[in-house]
C-alpha positions in Angstrom: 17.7 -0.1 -7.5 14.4 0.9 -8.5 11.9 0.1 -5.5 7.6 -0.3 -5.0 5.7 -0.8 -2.4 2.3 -2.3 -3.1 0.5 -1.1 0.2 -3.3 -3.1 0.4 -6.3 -1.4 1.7 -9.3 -3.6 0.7 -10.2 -5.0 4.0 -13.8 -4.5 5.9 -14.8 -3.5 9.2 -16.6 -6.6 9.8 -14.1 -8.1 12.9 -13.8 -4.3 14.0 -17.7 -4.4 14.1 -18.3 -1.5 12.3 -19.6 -0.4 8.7 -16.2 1.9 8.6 -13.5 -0.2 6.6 -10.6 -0.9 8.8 -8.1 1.0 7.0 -9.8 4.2 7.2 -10.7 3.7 11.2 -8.5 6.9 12.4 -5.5 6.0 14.7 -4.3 9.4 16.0 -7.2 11.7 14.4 -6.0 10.2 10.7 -7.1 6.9 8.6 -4.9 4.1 9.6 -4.1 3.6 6.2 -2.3 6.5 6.1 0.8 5.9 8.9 2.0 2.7 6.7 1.6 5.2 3.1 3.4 8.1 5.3 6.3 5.6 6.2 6.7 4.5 2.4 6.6 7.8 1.4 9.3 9.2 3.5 11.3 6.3 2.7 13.4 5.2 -0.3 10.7 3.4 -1.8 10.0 5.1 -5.1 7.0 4.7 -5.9 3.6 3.4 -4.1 0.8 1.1 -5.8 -2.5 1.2 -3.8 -5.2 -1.6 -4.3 -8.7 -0.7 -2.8 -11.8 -2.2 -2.6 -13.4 -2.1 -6.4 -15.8 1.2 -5.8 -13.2 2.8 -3.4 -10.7 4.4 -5.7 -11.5 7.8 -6.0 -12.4 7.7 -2.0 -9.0 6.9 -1.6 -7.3 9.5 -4.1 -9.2 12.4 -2.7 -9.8 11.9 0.9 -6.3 10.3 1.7 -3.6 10.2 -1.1 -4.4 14.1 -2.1 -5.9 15.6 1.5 -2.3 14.2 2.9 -0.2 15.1 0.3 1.3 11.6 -1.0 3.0 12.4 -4.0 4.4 8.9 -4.3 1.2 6.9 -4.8 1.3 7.0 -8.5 -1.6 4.2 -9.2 -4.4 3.0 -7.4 -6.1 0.3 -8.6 -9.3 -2.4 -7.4 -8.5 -5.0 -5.8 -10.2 -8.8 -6.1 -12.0 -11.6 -3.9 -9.6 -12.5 -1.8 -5.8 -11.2 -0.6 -4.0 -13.0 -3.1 -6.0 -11.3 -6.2 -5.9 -8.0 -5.3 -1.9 -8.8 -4.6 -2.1 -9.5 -8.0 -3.9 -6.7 -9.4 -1.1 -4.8 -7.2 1.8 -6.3 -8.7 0.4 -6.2 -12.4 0.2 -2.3 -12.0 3.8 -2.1 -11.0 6.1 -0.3 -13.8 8.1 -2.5 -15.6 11.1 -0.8 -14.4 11.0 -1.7 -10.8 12.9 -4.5 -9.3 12.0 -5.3 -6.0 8.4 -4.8 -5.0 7.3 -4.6 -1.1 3.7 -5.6 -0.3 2.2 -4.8 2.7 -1.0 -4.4 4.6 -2.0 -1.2 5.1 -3.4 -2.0 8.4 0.0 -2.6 9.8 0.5 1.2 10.9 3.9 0.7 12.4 6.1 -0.3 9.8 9.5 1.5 10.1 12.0 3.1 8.2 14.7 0.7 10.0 12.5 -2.5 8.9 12.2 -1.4 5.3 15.6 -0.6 5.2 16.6 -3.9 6.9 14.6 -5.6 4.3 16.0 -4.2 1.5 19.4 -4.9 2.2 18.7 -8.9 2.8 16.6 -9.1 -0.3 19.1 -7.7 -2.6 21.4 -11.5 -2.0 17.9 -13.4 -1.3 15.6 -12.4 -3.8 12.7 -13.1 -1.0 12.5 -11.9 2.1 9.5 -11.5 4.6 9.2 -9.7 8.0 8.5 -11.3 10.8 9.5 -12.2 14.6 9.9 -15.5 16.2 6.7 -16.2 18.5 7.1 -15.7 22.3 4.6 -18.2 23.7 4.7 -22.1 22.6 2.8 -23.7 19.8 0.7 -26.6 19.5 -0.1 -28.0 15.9 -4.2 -29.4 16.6 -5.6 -32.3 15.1 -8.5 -32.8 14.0 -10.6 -34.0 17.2 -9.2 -30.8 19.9 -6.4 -32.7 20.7 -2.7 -32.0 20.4 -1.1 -33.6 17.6 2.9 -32.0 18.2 4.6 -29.0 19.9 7.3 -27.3 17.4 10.1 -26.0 19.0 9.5 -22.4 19.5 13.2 -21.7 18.0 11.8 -22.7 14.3 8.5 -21.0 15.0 7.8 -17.5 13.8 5.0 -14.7 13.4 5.0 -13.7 9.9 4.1 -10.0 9.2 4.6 -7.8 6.4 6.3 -6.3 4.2 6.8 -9.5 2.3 9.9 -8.6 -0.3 10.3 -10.4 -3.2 12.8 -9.5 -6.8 10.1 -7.9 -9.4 10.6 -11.1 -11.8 10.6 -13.4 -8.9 6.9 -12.3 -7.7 5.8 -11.4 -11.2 6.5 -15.4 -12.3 5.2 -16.7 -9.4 1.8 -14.5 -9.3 1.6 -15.4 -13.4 2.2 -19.5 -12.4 -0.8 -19.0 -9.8 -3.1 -17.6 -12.2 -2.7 -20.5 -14.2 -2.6 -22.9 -11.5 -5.3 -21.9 -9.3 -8.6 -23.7 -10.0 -6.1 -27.1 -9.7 -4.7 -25.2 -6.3 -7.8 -24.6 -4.8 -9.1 -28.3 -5.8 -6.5 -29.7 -3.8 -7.7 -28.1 -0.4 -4.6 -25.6 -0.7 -5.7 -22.4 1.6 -3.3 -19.3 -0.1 -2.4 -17.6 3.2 0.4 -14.9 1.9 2.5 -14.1 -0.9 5.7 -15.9 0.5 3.4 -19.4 0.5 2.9 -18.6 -3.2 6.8 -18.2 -4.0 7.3 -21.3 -2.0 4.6 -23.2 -4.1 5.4 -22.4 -7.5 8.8 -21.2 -7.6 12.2 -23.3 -6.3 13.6 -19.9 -4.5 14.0 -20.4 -1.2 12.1 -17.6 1.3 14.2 -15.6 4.1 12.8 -14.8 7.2 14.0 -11.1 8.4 13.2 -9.8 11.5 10.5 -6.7 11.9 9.4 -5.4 15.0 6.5 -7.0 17.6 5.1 -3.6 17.6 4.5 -4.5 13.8 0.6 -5.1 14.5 -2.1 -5.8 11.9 -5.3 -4.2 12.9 -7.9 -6.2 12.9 -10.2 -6.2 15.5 -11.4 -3.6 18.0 -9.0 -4.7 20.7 -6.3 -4.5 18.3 -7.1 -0.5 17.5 -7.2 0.5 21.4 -3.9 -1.0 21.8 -2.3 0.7 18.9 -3.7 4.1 19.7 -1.9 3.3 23.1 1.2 1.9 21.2 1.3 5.2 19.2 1.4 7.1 22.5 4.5 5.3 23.9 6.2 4.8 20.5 6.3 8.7 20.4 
């Protein structure tokens, strides 16, 4: 089964309060960006699609992809405005051939081999499959005024994290459908939060929750990064 991983690496370092994008911060004395390409490229993903921030390509060839010696990253492209279109962008650049495509955030440094494979093996029946954990501490849906409007039972309630991994012609349909559909979307009031929310949206394929890891952080503020360089310590 022919495999990509779109990996995203657009993001700023405005929540990390620093003119450094996030994804190039350095988590052990290399760019975060890197541990999540590393993991992809030891695994049995064949072959890596980058998206960057428009300007950032050749930043990202030479000072990561080529210093580190990534010899699956075959394309890096720009990515848009906001997640969703430079997921887009991603997915357009992925080969015809491939038939399930992985996309995750490049500031989650501590994706595993065991996730990916776990992944895999679900969305091969499922067609799409996201990571994810179910929360530990209870939720309360707010309404409008500060108050609370419900509590969800924590058993139905999960943290969603990536990779999210979707059948090529599954996530191809439902990205084409979007970019058709959006201006009437985004009319509506609908906020696009992840690439699951789109399949759910526009396509009648049901999504599969999988389970990931809680050390499957995204980095995004400077709390976050002291954390993970302590979570790298421990992990190893």
């Amino acid at each position: 089964m022919k495999t990509t991983a779109v990996v995203l690496a657009g993001g700023s370092g405005r929540r990390m309060h620093t003119d450094v994008p996030k994804q190039y911060l350095k988590l052990n004395g290399v760019p975060l960006l890197y541990h999540s390409l590393k993991t992809f490229e030891d695994s049995f993903i064949d072959e890596i699609v980058l998206v960057t921030a428009a300007g950032e390509e050749a930043y990202c060839r030479e000072e990561i992809v080529e210093r580190y010696g990534l010899k699956k990253v075959s394309r890096i492209v720009p990515g848009g405005r906001e997640r969703y279109h430079s997921v887009m962008q991603g997915v357009k650049a992925v080969r015809a051939d491939a038939e399930v495509i992985f996309i995750h955030d490049g500031a989650r440094p501590f994706v595993t081999q065991e996730i990916l494979e776990r992944v895999l093996a679900e969305v091969q029946d499922k067609k799409a499959c996201v990571v994810g954990m179910p929360v530990k501490d209870t939720i309360k849906i707010a309404a409008a005024d500060g108050s609370v409007e419900a509590t969800p039972g924590r058993a139905k309630v999960w943290q969603v994290q990536t990779p999210q991994v979707f059948a090529a012609e599954l996530i191809r349909r439902a990205y084409g459908r979007l970019e058709a559909e959006e201006e009437s979307l985004l009319a509506q009031g609908v906020e696009i939060t992840d690439d699951a929310m789109i399949v759910e949206l526009l396509t009648e394929q049901k999504v599969y929750l999988v389970p990931g890891s809680y050390e499957n952080i995204k980095i995004t503020t400077p709390e976050d990064l002291s954390y993970a360089a302590w979570l790298y310590q421990e992990m190893k």
